[in-house]
C-alpha positions in Angstrom: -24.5 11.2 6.3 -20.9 11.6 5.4 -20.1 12.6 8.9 -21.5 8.9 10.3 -18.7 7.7 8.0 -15.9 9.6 9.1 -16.1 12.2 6.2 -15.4 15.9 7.9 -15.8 19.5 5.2 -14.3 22.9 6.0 -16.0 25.5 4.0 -14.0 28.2 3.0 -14.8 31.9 1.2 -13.9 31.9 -3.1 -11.4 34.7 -1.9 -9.5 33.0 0.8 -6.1 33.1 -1.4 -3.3 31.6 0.5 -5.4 31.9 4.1 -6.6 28.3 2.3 -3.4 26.4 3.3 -4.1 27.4 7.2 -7.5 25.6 6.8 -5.6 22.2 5.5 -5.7 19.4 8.3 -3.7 16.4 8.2 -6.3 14.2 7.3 -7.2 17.0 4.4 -7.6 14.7 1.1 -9.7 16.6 -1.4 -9.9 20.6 -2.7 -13.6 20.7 -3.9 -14.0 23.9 -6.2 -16.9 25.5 -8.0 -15.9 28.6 -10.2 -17.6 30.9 -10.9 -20.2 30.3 -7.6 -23.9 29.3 -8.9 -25.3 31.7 -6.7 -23.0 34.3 -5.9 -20.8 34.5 -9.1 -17.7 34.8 -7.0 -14.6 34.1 -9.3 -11.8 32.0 -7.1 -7.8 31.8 -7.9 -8.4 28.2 -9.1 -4.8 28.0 -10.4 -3.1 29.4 -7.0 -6.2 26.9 -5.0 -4.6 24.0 -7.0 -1.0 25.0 -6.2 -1.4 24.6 -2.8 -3.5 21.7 -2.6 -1.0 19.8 -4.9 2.2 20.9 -2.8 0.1 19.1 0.2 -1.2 16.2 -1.8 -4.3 16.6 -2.4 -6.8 16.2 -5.2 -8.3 18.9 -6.7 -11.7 18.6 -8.1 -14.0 21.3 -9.8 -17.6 21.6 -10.4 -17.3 23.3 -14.0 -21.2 23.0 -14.5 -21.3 26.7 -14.8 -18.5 27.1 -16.9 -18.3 24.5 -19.1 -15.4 23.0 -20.8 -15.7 24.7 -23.5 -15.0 28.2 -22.0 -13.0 26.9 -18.8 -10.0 24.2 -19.8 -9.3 22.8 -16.1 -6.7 20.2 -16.8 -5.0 24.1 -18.1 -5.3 25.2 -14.6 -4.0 22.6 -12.3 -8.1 20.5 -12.1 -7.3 16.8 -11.6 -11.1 15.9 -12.0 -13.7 18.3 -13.6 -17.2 17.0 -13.2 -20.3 18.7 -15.1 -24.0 18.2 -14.0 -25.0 16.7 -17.9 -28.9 17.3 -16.5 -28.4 21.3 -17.6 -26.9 21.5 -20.7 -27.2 18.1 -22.7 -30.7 16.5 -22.0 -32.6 20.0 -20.3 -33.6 20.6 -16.7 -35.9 17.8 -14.7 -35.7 15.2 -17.4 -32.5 13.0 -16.6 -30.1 13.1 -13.3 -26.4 12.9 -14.5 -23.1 13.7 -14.2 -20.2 13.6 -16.2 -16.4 13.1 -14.5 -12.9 13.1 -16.4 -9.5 12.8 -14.3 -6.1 14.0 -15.4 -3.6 11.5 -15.7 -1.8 11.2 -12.6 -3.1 9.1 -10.1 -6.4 10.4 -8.4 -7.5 9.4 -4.7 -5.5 6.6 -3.0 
């Protein structure tokens, strides 16, 4: 569906490091992060991730579902919007569909 509307993804391995700037097009608006991975645990270099999508102007947004903000602080490490899935810690599993979103300060998403 977000192909028909002209939305293209690049999927990219947790341990790419600085191979991630080759895989940045022109048209490359968003970093979308999830660290640690749900189903493979894989820990990614969210701080040097952020670095280089910032130096090409992007926006970097984390899934910190996992994580939580209470033992991952991602406006610390260069997040400009965590969101959280509130379904699996606040109200339990397959009772509510949620989601919570807070953005850093500087502008997000022209």
């Amino acid at each position: 569906m977000a192909h028909a509307v002209g939305v293209e993804t690049t999927f990219y391995s947790p341990g790419a490091g600085k191979s991630l700037e080759a895989l940045i097009r022109p048209n490359t608006k968003v970093l979308y992060v999830e660290s640690p991975g749900s189903e493979t645990l894989e820990m990614q270099d969210i701080p040097a991730s952020s670095g280089i999508a910032h130096a090409h102007g992007m926006t970097v947004i984390v899934d910190n579902t996992w994580a939580t903000p209470l033992y991952f602080k991602a406006f610390e490490h260069g997040i400009d919007m965590p969101i959280h899935s509130v379904s699996k810690y606040i109200v339990g599993p397959a009772k509510f569909i949620s989601l919570s979103q807070r953005t850093a300060r500087r502008r997000v998403m022209a």
